[in-house]
N, CA, C and O atoms as a DFTB+ gen file, in Angstrom:
436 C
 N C O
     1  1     -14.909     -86.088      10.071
     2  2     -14.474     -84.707      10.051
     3  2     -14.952     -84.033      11.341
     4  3     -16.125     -84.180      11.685
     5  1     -13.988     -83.204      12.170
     6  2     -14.308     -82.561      13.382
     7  2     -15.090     -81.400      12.728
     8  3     -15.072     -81.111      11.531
     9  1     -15.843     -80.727      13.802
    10  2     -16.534     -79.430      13.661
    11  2     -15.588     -78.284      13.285
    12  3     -15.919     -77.295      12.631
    13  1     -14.485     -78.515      13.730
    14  2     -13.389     -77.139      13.192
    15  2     -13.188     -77.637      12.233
    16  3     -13.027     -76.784      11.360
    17  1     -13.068     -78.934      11.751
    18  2     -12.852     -78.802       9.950
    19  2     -14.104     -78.300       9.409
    20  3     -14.101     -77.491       8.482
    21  1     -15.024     -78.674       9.862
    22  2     -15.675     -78.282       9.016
    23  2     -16.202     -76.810       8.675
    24  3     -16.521     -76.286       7.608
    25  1     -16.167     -76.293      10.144
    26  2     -16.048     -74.815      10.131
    27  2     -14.859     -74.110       9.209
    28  3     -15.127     -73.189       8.437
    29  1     -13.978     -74.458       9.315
    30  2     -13.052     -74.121       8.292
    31  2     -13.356     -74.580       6.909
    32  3     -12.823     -73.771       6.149
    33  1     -13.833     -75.305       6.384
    34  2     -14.076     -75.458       4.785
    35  2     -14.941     -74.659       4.537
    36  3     -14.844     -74.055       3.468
    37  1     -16.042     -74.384       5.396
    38  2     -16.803     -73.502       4.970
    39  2     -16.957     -72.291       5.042
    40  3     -17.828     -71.669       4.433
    41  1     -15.712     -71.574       6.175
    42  2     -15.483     -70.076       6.060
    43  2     -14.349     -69.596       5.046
    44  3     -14.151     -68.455       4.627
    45  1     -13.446     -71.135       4.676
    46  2     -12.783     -71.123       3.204
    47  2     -13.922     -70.727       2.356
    48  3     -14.000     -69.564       1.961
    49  1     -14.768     -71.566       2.061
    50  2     -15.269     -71.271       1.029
    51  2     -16.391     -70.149       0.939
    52  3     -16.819     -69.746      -0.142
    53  1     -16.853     -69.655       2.242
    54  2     -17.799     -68.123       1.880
    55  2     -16.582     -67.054       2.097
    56  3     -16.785     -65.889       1.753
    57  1     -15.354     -67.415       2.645
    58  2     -14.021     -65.990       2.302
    59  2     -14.190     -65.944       0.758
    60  3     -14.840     -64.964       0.394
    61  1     -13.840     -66.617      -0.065
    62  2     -13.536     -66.846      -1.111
    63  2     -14.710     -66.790      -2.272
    64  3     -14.507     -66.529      -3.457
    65  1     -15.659     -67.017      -1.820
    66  2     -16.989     -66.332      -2.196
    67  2     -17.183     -64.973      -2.030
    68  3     -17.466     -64.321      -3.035
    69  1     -17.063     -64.271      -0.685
    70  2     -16.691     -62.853      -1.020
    71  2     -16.234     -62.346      -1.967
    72  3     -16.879     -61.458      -2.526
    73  1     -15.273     -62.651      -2.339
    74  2     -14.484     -61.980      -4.069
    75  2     -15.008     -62.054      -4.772
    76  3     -14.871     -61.282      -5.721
    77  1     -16.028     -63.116      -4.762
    78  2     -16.694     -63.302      -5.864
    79  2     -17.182     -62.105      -6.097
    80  3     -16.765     -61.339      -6.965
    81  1     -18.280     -61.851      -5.164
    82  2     -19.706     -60.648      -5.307
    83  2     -18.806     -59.303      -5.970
    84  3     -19.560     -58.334      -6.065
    85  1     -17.299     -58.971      -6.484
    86  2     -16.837     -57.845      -6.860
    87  2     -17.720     -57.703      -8.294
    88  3     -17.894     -56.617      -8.848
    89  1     -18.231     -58.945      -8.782
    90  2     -19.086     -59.256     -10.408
    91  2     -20.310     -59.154     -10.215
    92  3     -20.832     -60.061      -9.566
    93  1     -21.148     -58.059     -10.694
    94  2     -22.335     -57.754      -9.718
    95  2     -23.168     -59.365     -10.607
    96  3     -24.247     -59.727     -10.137
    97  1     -22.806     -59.860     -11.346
    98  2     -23.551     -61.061     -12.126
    99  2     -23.475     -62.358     -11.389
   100  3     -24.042     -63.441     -11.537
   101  1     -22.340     -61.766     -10.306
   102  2     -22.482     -63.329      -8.994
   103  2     -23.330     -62.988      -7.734
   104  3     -23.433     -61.872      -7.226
   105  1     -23.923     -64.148      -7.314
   106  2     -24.526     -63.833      -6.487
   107  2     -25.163     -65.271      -5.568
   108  3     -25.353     -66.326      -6.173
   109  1     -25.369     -65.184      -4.494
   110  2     -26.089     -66.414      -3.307
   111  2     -26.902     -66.746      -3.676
   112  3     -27.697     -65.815      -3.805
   113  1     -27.449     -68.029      -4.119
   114  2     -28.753     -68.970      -4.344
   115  2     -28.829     -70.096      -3.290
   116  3     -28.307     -70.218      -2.183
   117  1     -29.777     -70.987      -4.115
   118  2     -29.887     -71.960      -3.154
   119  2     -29.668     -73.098      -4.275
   120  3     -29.614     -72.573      -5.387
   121  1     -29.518     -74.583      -4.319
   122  2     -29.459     -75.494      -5.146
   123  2     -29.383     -76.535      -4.313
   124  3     -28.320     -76.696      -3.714
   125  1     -30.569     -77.533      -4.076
   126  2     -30.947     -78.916      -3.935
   127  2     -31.254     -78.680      -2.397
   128  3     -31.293     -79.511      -1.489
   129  1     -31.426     -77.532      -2.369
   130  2     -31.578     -77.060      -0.690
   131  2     -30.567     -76.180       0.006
   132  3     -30.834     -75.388       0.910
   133  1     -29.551     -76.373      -0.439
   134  2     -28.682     -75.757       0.294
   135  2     -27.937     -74.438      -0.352
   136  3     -28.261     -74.029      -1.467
   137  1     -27.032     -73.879       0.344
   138  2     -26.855     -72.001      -0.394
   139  2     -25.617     -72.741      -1.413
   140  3     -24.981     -73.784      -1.261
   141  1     -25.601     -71.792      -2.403
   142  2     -24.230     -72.464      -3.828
   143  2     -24.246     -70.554      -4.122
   144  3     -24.948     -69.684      -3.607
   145  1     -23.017     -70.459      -5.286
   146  2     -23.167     -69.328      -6.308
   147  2     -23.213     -69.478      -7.457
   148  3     -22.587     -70.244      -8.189
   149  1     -24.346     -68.372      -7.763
   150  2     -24.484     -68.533      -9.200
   151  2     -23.959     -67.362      -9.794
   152  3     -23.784     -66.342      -9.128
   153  1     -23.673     -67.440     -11.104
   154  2     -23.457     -66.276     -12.275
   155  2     -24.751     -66.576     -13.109
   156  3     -25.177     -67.617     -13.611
   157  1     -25.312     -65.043     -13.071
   158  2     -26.008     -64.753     -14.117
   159  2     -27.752     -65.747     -13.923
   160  3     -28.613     -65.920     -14.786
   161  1     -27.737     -66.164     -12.642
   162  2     -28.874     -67.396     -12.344
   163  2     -28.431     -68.577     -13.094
   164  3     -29.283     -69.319     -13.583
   165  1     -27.329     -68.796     -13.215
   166  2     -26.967     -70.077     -13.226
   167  2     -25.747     -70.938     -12.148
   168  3     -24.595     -70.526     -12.291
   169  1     -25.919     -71.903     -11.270
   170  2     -25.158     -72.762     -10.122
   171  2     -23.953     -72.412     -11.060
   172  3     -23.937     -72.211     -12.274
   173  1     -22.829     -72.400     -10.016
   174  2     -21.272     -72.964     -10.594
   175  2     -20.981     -73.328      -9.534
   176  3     -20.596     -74.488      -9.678
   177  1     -20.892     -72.908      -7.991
   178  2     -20.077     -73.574      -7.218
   179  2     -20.792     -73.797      -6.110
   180  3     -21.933     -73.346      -6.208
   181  1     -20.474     -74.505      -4.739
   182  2     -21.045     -74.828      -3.388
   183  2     -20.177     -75.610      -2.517
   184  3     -18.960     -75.660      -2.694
   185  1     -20.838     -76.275      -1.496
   186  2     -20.010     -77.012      -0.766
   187  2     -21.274     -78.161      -0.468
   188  3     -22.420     -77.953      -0.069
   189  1     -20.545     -79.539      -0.850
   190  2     -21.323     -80.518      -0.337
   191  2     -22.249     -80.639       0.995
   192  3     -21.668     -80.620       2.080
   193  1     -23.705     -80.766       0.959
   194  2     -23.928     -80.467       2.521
   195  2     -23.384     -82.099       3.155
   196  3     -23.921     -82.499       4.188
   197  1     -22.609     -82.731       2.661
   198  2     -22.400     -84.111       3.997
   199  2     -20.646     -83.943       3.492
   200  3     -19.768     -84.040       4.349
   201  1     -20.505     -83.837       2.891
   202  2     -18.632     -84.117       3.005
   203  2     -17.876     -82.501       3.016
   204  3     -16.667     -82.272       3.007
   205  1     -19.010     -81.495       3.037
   206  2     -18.051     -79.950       2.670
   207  2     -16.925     -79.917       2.298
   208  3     -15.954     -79.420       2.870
   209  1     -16.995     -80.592       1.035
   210  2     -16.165     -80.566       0.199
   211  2     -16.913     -79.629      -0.990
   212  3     -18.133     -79.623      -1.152
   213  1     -15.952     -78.831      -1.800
   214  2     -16.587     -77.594      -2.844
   215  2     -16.670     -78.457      -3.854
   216  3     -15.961     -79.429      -4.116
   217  1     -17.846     -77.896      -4.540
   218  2     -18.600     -78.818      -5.577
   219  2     -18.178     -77.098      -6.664
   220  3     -18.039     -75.918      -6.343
   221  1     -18.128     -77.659      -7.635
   222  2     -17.408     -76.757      -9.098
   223  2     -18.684     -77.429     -10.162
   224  3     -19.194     -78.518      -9.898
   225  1     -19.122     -76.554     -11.456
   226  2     -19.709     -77.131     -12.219
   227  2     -18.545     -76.867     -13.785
   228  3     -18.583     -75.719     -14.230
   229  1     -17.669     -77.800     -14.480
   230  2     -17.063     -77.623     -15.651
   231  2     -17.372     -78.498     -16.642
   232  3     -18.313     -79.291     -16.642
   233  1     -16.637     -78.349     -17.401
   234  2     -16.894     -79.185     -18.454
   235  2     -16.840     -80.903     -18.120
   236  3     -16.245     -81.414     -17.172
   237  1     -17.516     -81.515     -19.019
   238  2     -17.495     -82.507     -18.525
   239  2     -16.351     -83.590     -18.508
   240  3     -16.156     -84.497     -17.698
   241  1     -15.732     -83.273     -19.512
   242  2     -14.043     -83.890     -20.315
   243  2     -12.874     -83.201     -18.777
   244  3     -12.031     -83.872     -18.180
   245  1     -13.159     -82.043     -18.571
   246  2     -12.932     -81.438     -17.182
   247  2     -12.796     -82.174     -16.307
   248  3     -11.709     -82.506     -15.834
   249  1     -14.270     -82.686     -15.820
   250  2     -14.591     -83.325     -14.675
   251  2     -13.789     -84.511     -14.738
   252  3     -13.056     -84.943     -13.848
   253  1     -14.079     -85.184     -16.314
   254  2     -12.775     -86.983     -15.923
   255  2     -11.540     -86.358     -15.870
   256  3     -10.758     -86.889     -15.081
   257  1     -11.328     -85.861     -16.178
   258  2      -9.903     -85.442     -16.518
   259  2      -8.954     -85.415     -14.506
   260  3      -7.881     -85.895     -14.140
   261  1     -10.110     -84.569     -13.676
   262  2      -9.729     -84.071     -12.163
   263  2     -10.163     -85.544     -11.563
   264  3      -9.420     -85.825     -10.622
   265  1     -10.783     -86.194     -11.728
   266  2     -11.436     -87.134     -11.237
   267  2     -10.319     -88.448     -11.630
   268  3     -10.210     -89.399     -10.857
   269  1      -9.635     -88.378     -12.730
   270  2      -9.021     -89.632     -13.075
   271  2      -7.609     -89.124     -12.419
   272  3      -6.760     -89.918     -12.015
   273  1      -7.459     -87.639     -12.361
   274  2      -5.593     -87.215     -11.574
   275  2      -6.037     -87.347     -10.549
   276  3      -5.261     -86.824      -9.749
   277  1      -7.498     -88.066      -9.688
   278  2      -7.476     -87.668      -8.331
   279  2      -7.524     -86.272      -7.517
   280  3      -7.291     -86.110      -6.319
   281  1      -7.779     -85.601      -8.190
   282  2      -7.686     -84.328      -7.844
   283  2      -9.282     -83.767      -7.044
   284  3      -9.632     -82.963      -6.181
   285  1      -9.898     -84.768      -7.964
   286  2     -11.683     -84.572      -7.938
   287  2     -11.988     -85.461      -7.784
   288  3     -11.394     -86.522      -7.978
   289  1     -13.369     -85.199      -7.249
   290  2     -14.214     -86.743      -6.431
   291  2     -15.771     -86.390      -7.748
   292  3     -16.285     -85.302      -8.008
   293  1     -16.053     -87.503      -8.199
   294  2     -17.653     -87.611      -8.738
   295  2     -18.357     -86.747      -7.929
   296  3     -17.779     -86.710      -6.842
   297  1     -19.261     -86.084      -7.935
   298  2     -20.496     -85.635      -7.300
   299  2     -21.292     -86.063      -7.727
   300  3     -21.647     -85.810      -8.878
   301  1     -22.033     -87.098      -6.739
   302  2     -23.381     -88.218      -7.019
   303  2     -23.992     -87.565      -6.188
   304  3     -23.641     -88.427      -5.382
   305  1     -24.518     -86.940      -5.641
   306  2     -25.532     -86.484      -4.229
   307  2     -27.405     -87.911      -4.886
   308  3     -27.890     -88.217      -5.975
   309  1     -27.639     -88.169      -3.808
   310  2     -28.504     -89.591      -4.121
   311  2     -27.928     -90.936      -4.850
   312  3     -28.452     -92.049      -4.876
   313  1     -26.650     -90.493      -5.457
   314  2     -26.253     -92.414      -5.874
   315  2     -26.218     -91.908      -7.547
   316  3     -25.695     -92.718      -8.313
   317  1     -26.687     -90.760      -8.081
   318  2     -26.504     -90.004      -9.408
   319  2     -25.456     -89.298      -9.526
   320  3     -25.439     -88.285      -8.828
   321  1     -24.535     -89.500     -10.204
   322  2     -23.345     -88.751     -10.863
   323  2     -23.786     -87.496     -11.578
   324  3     -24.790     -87.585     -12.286
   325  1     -23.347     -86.683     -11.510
   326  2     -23.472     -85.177     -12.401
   327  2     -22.497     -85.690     -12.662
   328  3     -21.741     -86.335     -11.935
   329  1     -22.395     -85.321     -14.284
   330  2     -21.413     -85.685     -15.105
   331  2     -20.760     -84.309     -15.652
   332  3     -19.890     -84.286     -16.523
   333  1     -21.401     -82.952     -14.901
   334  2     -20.005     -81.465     -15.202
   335  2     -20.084     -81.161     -14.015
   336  3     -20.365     -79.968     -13.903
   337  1     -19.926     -81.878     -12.684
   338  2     -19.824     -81.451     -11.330
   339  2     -18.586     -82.190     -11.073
   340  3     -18.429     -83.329     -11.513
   341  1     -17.651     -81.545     -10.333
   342  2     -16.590     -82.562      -9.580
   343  2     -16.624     -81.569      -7.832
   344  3     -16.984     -80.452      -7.457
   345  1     -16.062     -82.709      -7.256
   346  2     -15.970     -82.435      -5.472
   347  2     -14.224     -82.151      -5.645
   348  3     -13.448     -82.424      -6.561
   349  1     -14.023     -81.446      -4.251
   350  2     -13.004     -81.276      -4.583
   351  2     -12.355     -81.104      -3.196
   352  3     -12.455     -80.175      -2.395
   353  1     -11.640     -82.294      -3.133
   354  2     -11.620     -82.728      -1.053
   355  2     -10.315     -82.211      -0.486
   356  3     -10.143     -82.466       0.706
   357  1      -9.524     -81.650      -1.000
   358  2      -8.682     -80.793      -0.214
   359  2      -9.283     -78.997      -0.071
   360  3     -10.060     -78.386      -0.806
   361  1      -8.883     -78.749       0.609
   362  2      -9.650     -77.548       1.341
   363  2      -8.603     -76.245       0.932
   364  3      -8.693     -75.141       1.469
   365  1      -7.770     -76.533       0.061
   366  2      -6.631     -75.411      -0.345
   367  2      -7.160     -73.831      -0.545
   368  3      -8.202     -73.854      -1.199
   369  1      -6.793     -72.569      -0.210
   370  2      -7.568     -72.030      -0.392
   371  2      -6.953     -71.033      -2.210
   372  3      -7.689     -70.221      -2.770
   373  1      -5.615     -71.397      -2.712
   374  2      -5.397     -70.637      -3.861
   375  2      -5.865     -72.253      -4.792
   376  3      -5.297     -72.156      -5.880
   377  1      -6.583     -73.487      -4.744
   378  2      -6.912     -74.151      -5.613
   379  2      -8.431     -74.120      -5.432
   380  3      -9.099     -74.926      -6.080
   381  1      -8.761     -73.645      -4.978
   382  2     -10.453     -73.337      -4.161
   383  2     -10.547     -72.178      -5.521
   384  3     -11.082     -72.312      -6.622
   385  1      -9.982     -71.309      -5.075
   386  2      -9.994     -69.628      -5.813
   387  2     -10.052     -69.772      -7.226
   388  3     -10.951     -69.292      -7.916
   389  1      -8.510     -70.833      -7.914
   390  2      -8.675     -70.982      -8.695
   391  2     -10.066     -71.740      -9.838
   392  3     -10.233     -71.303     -10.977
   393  1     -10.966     -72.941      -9.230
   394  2     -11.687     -73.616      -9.471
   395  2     -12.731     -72.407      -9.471
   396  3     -12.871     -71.784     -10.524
   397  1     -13.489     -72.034      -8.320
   398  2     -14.441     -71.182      -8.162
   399  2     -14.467     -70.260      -9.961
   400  3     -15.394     -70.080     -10.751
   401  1     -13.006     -69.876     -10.012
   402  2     -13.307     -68.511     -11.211
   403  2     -13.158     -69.871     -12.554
   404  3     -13.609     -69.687     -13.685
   405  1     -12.511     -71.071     -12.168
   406  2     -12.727     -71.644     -13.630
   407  2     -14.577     -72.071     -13.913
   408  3     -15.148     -71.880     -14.987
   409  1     -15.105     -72.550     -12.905
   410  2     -16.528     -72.435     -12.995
   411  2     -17.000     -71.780     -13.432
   412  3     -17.712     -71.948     -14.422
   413  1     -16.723     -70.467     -12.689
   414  2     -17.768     -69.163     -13.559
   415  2     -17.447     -68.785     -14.373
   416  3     -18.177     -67.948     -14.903
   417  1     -16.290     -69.092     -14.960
   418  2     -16.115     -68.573     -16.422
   419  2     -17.012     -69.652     -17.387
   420  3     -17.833     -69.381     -18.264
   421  1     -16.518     -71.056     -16.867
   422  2     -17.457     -72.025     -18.008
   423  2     -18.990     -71.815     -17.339
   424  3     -19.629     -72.786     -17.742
   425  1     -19.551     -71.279     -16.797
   426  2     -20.789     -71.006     -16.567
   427  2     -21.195     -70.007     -16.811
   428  3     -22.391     -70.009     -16.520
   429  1     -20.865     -69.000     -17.236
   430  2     -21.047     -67.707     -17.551
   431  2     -20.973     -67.421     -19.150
   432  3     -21.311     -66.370     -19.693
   433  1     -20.313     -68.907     -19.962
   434  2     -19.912     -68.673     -21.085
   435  2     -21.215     -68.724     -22.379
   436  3     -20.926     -68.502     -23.555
């Protein structure tokens, strides 16, 4: 991945984080080191720090479900699978938007 991709996934994904903060219950953390958002002090979304690809936290039936259409990549960060995390390697920004608010709704629930 060139530096303009990657600059671009990640001003995709703090544009799109902006909207978020309209919910005063979202807000910038940190998780495994690096910045993610949470609702309510709990993670729902981020961007991988080695593939910046957006990491989503859903259900877990969710996660096979994106992961078996290809849609979603496992998130193992160390060789461990999170089993309600999926990656999500196209950089779209109305399937970004959409994921981000399906997170925080199942994280907020």
């Amino acid at each position: 991945m060139t530096i303009d991709e990657t600059t671009a996934r990640e001003e995709l994904f703090w544009d799109l984080a902006n909207e978020m903060y309209t919910d005063p219950a979202v807000a910038e953390g940190t998780m495994m080191g690096f910045p993610c958002l949470r609702v309510n002090g709990q993670f729902f979304a981020s961007l991988d720090k080695n593939t910046k690809n957006m990491i989503v936290k859903l259900p877990a039936a969710r996660v096979e479900e994106l992961v078996a259409s290809g849609h979603g990549l496992p998130f193992a960060p160390s060789g461990r699978v999170f089993r309600e995390w999926t990656a999500l390697p196209v950089p779209d920004e109305e399937t970004w938007r959409a994921f981000l608010h399906e997170a925080k709704e199942f994280v907020d629930a």
